[in-house]
ChimeraX commands (.cxc) that place a marker at each C-alpha (Angstrom):
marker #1 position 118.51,12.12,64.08 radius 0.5
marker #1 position 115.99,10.07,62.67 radius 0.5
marker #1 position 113.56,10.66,65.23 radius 0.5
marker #1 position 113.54,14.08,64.53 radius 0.5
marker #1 position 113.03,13.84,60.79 radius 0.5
marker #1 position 109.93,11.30,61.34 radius 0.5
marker #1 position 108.40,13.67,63.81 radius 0.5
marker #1 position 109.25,16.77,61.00 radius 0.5
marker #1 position 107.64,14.46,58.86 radius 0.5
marker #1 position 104.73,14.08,60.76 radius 0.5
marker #1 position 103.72,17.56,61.07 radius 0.5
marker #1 position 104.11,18.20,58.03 radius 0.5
marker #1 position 101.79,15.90,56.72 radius 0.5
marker #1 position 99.70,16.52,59.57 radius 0.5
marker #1 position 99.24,20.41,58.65 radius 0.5
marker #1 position 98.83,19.45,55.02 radius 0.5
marker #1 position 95.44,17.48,55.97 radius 0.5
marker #1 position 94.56,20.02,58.32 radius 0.5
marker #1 position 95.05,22.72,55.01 radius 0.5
marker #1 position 92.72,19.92,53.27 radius 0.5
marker #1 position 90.11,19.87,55.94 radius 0.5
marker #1 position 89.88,23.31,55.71 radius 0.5
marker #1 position 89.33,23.67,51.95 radius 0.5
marker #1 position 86.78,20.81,52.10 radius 0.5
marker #1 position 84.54,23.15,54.85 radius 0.5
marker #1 position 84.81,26.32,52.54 radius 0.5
marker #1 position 83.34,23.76,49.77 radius 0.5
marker #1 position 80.08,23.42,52.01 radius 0.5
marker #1 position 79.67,26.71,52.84 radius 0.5
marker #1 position 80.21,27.69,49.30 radius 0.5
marker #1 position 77.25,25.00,48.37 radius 0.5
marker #1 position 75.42,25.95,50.97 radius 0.5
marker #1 position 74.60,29.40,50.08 radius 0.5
marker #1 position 73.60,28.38,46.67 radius 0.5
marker #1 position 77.01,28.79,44.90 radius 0.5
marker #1 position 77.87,25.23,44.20 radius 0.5
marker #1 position 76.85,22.81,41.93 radius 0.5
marker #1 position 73.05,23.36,43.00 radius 0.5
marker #1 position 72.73,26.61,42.61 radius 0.5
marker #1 position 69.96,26.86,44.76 radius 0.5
marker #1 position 68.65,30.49,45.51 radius 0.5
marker #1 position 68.93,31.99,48.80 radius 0.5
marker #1 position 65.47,33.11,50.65 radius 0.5
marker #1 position 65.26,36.56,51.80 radius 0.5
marker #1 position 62.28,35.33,54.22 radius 0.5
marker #1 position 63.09,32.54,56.04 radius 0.5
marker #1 position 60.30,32.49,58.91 radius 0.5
marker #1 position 56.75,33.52,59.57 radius 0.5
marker #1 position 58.20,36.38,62.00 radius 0.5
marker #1 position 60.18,37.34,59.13 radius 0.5
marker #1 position 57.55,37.68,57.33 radius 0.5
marker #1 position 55.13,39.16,59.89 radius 0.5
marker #1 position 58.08,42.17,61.11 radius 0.5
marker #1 position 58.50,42.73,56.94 radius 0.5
marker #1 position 54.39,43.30,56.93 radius 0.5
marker #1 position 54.57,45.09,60.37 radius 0.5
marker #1 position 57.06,47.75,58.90 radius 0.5
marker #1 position 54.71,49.04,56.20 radius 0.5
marker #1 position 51.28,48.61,57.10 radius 0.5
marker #1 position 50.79,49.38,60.88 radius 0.5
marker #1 position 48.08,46.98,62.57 radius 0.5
marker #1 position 47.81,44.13,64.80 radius 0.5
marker #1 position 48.78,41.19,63.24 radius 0.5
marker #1 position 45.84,37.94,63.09 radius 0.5
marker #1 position 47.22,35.19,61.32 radius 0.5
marker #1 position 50.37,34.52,59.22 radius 0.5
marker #1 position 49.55,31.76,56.70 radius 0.5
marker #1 position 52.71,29.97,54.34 radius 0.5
marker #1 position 51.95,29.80,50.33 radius 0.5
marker #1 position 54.25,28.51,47.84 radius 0.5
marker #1 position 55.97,31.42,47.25 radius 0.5
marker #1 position 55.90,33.29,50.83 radius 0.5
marker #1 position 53.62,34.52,53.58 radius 0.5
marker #1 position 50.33,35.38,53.79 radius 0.5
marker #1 position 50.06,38.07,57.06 radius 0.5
marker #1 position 46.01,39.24,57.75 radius 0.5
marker #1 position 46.35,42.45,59.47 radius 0.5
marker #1 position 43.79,44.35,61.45 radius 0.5
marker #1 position 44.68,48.30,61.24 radius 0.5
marker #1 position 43.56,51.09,63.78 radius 0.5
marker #1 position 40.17,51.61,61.79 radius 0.5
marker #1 position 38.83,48.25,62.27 radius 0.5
marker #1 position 39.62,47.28,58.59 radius 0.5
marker #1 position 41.45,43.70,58.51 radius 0.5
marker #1 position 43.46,43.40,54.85 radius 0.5
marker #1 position 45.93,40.95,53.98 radius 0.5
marker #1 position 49.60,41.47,52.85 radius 0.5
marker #1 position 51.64,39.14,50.47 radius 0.5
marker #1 position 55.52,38.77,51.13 radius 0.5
marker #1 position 57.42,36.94,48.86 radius 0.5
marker #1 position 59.71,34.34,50.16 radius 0.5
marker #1 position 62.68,35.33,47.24 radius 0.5
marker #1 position 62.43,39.06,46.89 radius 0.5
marker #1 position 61.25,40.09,50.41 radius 0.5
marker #1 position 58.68,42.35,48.26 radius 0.5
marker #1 position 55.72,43.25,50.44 radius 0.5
marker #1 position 52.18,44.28,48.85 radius 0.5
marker #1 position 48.86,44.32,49.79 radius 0.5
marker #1 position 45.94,42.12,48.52 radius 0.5
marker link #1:1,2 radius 0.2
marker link #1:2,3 radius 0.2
marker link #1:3,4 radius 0.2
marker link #1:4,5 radius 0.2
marker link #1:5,6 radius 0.2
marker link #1:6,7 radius 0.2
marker link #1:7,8 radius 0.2
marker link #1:8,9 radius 0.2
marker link #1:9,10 radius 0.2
marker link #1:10,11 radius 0.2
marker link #1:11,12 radius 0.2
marker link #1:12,13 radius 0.2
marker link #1:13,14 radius 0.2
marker link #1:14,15 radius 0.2
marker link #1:15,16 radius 0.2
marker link #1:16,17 radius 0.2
marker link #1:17,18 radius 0.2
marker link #1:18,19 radius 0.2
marker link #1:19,20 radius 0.2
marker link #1:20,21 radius 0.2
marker link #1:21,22 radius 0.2
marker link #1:22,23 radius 0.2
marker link #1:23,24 radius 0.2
marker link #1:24,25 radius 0.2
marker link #1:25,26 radius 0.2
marker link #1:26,27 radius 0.2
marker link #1:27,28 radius 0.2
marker link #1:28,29 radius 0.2
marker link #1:29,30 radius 0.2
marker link #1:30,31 radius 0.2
marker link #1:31,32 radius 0.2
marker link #1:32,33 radius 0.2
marker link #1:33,34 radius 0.2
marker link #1:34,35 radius 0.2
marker link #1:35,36 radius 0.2
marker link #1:36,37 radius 0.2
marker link #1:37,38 radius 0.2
marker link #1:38,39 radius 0.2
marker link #1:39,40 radius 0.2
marker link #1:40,41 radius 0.2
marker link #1:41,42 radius 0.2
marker link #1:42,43 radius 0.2
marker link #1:43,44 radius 0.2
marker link #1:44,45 radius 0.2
marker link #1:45,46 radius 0.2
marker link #1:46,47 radius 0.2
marker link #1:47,48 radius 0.2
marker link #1:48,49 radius 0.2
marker link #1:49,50 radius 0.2
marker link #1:50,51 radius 0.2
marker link #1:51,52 radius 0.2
marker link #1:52,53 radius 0.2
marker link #1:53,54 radius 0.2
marker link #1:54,55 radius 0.2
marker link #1:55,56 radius 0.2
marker link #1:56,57 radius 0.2
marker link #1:57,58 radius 0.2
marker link #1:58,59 radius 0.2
marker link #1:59,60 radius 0.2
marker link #1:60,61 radius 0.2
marker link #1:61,62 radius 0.2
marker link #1:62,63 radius 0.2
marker link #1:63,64 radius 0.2
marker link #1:64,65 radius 0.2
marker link #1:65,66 radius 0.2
marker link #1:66,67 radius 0.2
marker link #1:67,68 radius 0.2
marker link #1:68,69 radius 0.2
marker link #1:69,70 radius 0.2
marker link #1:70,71 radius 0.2
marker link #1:71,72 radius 0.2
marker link #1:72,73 radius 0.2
marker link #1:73,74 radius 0.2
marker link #1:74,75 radius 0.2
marker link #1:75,76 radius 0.2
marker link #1:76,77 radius 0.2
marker link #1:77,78 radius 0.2
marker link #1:78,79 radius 0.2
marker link #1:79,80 radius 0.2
marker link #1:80,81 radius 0.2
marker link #1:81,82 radius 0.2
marker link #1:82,83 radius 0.2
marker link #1:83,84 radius 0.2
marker link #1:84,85 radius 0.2
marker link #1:85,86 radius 0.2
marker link #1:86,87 radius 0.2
marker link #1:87,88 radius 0.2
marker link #1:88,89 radius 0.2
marker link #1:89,90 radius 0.2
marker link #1:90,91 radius 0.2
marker link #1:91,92 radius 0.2
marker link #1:92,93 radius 0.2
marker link #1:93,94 radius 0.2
marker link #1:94,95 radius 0.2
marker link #1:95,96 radius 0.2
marker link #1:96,97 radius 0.2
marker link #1:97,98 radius 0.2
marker link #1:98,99 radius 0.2
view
């Protein structure tokens, strides 16, 4: 009898720390994606490539250099004509324009 109270004891206690663990891991992920104490913002550009398919989708071109700034990607682009122009993306917003 009392072996089988101690060992209902022990999973209890067992799945209430498992329950714990749990919350604890939904706490990082919460933090992680800027929603904690932080409150860091997300990046909708993460990468150059990111950066380069973003520049690729709205000016057509063969792509020369992709350069990081402070706030994103520079991508030099040299279009069908000959010209070669350079596109801004913006690490935050994702907004792509040309310079």
């Amino acid at each position: 009898m009392k072996l089988g109270l101690t060992l209902i004891l022990i999973t209890c206690l067992c799945a209430s720390f498992g329950s714990m663990a749990g919350n604890d891991k939904h706490d990082d992920r919460n933090q992680s994606r800027g929603q904690g104490v932080n409150n860091e913002r997300r990046l909708v550009v993460n990468s150059p490539d990111q950066a380069v398919a973003m520049a690729q989708r709205q000016y057509r071109g063969k792509v020369l250099s992709v350069q990081s700034n402070g706030s994103g990607y520079r991508v030099k682009i040299l279009n069908n004509d000959g010209q070669v122009f350079s596109v801004s993306v913006d690490a935050a917003t994702g907004r792509v324009s040309r310079n």
